[in-house]
ROGUMI-475966 format. One line per field, with one value per residue (C-alpha): x, y, z; chain; residue number from 1. Coordinates in nm, 3 decimals, always signed. Example, Ala and Ser with C-alpha at 12.3 -4.5 7.8 and 13.67 -1.06 7.14 Angstrom:
// ROGUMI-475966
east = [+1.230 / +1.367]
north = [-0.450 / -0.106]
up = [+0.780 / +0.714]
mol = [A / A]
seq = [1 / 2]
***
This chain:
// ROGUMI-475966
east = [+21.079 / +20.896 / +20.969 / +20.769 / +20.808 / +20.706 / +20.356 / +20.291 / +20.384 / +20.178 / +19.917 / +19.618 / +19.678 / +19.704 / +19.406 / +19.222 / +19.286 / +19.160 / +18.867 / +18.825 / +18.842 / +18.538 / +18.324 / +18.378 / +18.335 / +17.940 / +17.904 / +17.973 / +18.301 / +18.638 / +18.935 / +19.017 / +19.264 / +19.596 / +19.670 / +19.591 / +19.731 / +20.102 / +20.019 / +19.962 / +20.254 / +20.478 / +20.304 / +20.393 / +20.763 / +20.780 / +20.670 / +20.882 / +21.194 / +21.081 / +21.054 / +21.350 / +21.186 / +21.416 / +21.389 / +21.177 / +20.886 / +20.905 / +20.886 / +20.591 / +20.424 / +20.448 / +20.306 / +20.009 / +19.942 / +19.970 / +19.733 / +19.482 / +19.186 / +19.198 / +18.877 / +18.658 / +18.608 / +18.319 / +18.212 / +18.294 / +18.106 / +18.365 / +18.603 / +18.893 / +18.835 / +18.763 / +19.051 / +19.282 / +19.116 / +19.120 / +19.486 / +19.636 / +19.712 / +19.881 / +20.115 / +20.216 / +20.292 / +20.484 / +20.674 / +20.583 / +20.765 / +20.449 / +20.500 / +20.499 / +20.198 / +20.028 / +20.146 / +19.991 / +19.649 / +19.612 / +19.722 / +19.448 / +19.161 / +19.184 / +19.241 / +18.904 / +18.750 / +18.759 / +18.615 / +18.733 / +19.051 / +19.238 / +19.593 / +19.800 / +20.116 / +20.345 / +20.220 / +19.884 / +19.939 / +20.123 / +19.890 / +19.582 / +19.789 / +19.908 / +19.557 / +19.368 / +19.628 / +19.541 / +19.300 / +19.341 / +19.142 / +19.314 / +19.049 / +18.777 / +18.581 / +18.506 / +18.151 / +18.129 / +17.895 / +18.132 / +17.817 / +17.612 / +17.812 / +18.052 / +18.332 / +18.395 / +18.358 / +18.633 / +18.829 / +18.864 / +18.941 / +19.244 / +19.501 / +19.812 / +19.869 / +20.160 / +20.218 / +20.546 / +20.665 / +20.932 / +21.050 / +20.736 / +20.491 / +20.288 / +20.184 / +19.911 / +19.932 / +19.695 / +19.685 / +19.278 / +19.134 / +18.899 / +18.682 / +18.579 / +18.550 / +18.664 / +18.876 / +18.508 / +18.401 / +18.722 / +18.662 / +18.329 / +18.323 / +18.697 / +18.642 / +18.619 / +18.923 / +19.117 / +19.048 / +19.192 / +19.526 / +19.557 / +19.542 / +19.758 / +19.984 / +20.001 / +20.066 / +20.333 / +20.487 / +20.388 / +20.135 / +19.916 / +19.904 / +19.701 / +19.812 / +19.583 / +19.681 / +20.015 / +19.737 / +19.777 / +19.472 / +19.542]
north = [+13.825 / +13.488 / +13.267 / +12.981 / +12.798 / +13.113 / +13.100 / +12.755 / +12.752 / +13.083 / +13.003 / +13.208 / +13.076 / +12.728 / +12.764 / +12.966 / +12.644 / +12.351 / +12.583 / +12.612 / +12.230 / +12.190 / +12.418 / +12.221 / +11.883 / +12.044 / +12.066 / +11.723 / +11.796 / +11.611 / +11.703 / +12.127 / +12.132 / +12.091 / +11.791 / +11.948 / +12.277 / +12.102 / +11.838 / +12.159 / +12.337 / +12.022 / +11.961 / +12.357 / +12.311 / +11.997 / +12.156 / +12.457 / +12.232 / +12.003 / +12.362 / +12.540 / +12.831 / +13.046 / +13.018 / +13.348 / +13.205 / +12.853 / +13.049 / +13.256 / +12.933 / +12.761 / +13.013 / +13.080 / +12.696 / +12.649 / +12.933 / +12.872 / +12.739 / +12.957 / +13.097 / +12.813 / +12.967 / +13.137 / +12.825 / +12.719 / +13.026 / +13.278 / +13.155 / +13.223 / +13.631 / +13.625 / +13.395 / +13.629 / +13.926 / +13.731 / +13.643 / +13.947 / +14.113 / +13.827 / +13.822 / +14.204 / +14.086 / +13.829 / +14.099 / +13.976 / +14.252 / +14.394 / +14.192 / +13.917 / +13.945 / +14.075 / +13.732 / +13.501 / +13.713 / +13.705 / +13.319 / +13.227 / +13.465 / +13.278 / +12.932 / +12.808 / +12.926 / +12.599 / +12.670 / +12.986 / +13.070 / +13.394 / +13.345 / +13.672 / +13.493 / +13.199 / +13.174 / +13.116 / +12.862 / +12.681 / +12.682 / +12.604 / +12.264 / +12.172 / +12.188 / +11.994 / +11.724 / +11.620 / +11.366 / +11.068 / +10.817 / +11.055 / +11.306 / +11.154 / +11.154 / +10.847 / +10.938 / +10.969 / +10.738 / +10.628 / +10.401 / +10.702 / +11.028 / +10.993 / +11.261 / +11.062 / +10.733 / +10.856 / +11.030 / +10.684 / +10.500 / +10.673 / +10.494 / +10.722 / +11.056 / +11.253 / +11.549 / +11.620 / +11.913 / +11.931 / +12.158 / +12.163 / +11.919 / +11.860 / +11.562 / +11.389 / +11.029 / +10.852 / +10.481 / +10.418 / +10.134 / +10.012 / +9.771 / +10.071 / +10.368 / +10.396 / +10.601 / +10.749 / +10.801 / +11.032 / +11.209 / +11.282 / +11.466 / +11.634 / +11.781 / +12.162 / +12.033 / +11.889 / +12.254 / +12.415 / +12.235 / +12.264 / +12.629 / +12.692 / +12.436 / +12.644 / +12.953 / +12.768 / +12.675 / +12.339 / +12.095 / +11.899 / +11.547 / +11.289 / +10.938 / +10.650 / +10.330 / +10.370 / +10.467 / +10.814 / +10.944 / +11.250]
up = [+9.148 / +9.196 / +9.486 / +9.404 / +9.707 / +9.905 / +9.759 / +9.766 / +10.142 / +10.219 / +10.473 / +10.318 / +9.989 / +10.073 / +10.250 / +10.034 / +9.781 / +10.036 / +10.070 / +9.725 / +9.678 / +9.937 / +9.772 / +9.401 / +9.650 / +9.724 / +9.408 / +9.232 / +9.073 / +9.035 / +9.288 / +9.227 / +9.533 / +9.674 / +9.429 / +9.105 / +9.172 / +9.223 / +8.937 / +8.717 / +8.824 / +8.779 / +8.427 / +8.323 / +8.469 / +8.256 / +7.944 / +7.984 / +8.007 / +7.701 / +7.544 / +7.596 / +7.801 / +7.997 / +8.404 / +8.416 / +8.209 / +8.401 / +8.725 / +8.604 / +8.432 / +8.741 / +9.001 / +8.739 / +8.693 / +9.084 / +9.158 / +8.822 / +9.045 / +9.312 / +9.238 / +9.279 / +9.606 / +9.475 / +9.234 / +8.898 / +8.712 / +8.609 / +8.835 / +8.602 / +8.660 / +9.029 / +9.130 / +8.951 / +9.158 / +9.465 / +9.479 / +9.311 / +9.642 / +9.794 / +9.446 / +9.541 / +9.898 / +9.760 / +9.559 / +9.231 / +8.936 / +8.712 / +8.419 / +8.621 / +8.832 / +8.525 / +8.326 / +8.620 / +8.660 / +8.282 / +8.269 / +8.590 / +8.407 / +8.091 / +8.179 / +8.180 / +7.825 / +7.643 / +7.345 / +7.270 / +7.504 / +7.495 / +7.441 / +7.471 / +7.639 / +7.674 / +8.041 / +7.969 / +7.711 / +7.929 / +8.233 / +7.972 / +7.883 / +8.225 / +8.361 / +8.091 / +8.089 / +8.441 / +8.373 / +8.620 / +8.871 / +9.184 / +9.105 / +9.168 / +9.468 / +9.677 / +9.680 / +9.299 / +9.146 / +8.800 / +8.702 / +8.608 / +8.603 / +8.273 / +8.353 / +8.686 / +8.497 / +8.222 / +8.517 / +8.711 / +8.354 / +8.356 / +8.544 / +8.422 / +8.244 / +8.115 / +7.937 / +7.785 / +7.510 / +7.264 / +6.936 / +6.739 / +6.962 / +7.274 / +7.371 / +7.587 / +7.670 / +7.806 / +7.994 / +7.979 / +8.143 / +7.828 / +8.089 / +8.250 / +7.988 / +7.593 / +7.373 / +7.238 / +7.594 / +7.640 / +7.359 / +7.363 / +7.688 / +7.630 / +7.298 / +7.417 / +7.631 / +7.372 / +7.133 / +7.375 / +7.407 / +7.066 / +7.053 / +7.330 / +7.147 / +6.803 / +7.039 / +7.168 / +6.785 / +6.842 / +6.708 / +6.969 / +6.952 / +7.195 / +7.226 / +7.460 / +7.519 / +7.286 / +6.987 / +6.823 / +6.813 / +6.653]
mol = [A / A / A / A / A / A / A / A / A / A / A / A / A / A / A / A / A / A / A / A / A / A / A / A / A / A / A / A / A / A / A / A / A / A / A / A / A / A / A / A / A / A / A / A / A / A / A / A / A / A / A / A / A / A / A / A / A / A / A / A / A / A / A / A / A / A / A / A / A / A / A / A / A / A / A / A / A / A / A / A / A / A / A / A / A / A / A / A / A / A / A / A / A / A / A / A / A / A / A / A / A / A / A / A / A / A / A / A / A / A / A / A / A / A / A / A / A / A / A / A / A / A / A / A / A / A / A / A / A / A / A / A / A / A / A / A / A / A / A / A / A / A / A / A / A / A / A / A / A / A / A / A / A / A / A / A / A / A / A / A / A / A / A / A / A / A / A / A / A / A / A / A / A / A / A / A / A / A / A / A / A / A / A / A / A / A / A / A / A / A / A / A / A / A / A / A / A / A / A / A / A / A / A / A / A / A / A / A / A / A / A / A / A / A / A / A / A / A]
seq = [1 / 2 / 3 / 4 / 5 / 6 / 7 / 8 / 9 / 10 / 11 / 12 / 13 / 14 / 15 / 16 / 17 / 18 / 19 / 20 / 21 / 22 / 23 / 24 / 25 / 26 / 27 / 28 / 29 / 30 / 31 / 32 / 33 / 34 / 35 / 36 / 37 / 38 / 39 / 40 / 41 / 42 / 43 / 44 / 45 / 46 / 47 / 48 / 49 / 50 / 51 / 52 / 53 / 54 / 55 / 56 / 57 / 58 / 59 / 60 / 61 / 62 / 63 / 64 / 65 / 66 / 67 / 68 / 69 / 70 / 71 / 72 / 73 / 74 / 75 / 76 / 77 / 78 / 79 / 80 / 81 / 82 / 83 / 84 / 85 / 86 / 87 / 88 / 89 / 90 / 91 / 92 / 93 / 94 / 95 / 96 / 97 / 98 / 99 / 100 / 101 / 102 / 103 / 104 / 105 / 106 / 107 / 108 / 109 / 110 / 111 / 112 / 113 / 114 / 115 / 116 / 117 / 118 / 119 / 120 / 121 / 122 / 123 / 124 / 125 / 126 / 127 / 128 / 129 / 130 / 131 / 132 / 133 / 134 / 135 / 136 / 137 / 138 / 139 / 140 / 141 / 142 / 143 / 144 / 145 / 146 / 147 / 148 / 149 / 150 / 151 / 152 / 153 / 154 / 155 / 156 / 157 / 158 / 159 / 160 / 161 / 162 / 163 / 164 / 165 / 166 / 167 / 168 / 169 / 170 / 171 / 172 / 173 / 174 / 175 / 176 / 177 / 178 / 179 / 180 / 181 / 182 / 183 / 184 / 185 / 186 / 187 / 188 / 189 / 190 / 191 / 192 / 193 / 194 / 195 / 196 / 197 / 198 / 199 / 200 / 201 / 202 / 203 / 204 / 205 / 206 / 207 / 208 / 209 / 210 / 211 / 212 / 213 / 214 / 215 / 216 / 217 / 218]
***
């Protein structure tokens, strides 16, 4: 049975996710830490609700979307697959049921295929939307040079996100600051993103839709 506070208070793993965030820090990229891993797991809980999901599948969508990064211990390549081997023993520890640990291993493996994800559950559609919908200025890092690097430049742009779900839709909106990056700017570097979200969203029954700046995109 999940105890989802137990494993976001564990010692190794919170440390194992700080450390994680340091190593994506070396190399250049956005915030990967303590922040996004509870932004994700709020996002999932959110979507479950707006869903309908029973408490089992929020629990397991949650622990998966808290733990999805895990493995960017090791760097970004293939982190997916060796964050879901890394943390898999503290899961048993944590006395995680089989279906459930292998619903959060599957869900953290697969998260990170944009273009052509591998959706076998509810929990990794879930923890595929609640990552890509965090998108938002607190990611970026004070040494990031938004002049010249456009994923920080869109990141900083956008001054609010939310992700909510409902019968038949998810939905992305987006407050973008235009002075500082555009809806095309967004788009262009988020397309892979944005495929994914729609899959997951289909998987989920739903359509996807993406609204910035109180425009529906699509």
């Amino acid at each position: 049975m999940i105890q989802l506070d137990r494993i976001e208070k564990d010692p190794y793993i919170v440390e194992l996710l700080k450390a994680s965030d340091r190593q994506i820090a070396a190399l250049g990229y956005t915030e990967h830490g303590i922040r996004h891993a509870t932004v994700t797991c709020e996002a999932a809980r959110k979507i479950c609700s707006g869903l309908g999901l029973s408490q089992w599948e929020t629990d397991v969508a949650c622990a998966a979307s808290f733990l999805h990064d895990i493995g960017n211990l090791t760097g970004r390549e293939n982190h997916g697959p060796l964050g879901a081997t890394l943390v898999s023993p503290f899961l048993v520890q944590h006395g995680l049921l089989p279906e459930e640990l292998a619903r959060v291993i599957t869900a953290i493996s697969c998260h990170d295929d944009d273009e052509k994800p591998v959706i076998s559950t509810v929990t990794t559609a879930v923890t595929i939307i609640a990552d890509k919908s965090d998108v938002n200025r607190s990611r970026v890092r004070p040494t990031a040079d938004i002049k010249t690097d456009i994923h920080d430049r869109v990141n900083y742009a956008v001054l609010e996100s939310n992700v909510s779900a409902s019968k038949g839709k998810v939905l992305l909106s987006l407050h973008l600051d235009p002075q500082i990056a555009c809806t095309a700017d967004y788009l262009e570097i988020f397309a892979s993103r944005m495929q994914a979200m729609r899959k997951s969203a289909q998987f989920l029954g739903c359509e996807y839709e993406l609204e910035i700046n109180n425009v529906k995109i699509f």
